[in-house]
N, C-alpha and C positions, 0 to 999 in steps of 0.2 A: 504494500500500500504506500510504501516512499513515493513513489513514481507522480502521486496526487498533490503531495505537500507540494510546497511553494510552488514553483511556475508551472508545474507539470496540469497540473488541471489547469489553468488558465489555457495553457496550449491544447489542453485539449479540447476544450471548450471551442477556442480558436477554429481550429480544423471542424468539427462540425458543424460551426456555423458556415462555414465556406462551403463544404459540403451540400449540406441539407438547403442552405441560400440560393444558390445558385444552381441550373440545372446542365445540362451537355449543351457546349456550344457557347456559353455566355462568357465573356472574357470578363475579370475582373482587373480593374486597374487602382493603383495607390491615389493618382487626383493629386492635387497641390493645395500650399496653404501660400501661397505667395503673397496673397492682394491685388497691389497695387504695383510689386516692384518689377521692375523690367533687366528679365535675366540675358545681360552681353545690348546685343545688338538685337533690333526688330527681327531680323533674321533668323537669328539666334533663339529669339523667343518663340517664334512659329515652329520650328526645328523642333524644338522642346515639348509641344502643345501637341503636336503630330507623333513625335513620340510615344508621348504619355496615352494618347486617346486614341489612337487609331487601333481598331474593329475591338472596342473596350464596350462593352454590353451595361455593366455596374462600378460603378466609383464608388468608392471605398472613403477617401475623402472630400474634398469639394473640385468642383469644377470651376475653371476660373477660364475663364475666352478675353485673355487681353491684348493689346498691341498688333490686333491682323491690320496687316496691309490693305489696300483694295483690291491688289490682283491679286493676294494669295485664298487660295481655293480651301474651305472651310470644312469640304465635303464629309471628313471623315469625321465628325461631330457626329453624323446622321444613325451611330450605331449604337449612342448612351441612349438606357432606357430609366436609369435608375443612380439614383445623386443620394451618398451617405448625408453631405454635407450640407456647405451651400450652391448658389450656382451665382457667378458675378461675369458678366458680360460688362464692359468694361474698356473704354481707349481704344474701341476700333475703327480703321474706316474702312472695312469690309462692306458691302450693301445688305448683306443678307448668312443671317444664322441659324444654321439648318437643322436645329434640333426635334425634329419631325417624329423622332422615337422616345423623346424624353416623355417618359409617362409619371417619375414620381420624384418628387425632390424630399429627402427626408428632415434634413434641417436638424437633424444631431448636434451640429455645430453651425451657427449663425456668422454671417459677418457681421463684424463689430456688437457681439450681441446681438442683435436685431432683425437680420434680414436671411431669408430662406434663400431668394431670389432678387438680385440687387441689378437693375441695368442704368448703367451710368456713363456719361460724357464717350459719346461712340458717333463720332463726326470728326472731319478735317475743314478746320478755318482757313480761309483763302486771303491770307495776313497781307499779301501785295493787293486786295482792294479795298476802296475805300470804305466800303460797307461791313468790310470782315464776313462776306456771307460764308455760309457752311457750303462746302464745294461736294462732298462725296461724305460717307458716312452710313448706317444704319438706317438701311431703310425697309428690312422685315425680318424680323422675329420671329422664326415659325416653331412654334408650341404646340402644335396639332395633336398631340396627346396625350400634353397634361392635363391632368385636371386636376384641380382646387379642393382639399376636403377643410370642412372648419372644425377644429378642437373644440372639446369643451371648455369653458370657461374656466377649467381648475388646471387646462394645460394651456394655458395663455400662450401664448408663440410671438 
């Protein structure tokens, strides 16, 4: 019965939740806690995001879509069905973010406390006009099948 003491049951624990979580086929991936920060160069960071996520089924911790370009190609988002964490879209001027299979965001861990799902400052300023208009940037979200549950009021979110 040693095997149970200290870490060994947690571990085991561990494995079958992954296990019994998840079924054939579903790729589990780690997710990141980065925020806001921008890892190397824009380049760098899409590298990283493509990495992490591509043909990823479940995120283990949050999902963070920060710093795309316009012309880089987002596609491989389209295969998260399921978010431990939070989810923050976030500094992009991509046009469009194709989360089309995100069906549940869990919210385990909130950003900044607070938010399950955070979309914030996802546009590029056209600083040489006079007006500063927003030139490219965020212009569809597709969420197609999430949906919204509300807590009781004794689990406030």
């Amino acid at each position: 019965m040693s095997f149970f003491s200290g870490g060994g049951a947690a571990l085991l624990l561990l494995l079958l939740g992954r296990c019994c979580c998840t079924s054939p086929g579903r790729r589990v991936c780690q997710g990141m806690s980065n925020q806001l920060t921008l890892l190397g160069t824009r380049e760098n960071h899409y590298d990283n995001m493509v990495r992490m996520y591509s043909n990823c089924s479940v995120v283990m911790e949050n999902l963070e879509v920060t710093y795309a370009l316009e012309h880089q190609d987002l596609s491989f988002l389209q295969s998260i069905q399921e978010v431990s964490g939070y989810v923050l879209i976030a500094m992009n001027e991509a046009a469009t973010v194709p989360l089309v299979n995100l069906r549940l965001i869990r919210g385990q861990n909130l950003y900044e406390g607070q938010f399950a799902l955070l979309v914030m400052s996802n546009y590029n300023r056209n600083l040489s006009s006079a007006t500063l208009n927003y030139t490219s940037g965020l212009r569809q979200l597709q969420l197609s099948s999430l949906t919204v549950k509300r807590f009781p009021e004794e689990m406030s979110v």
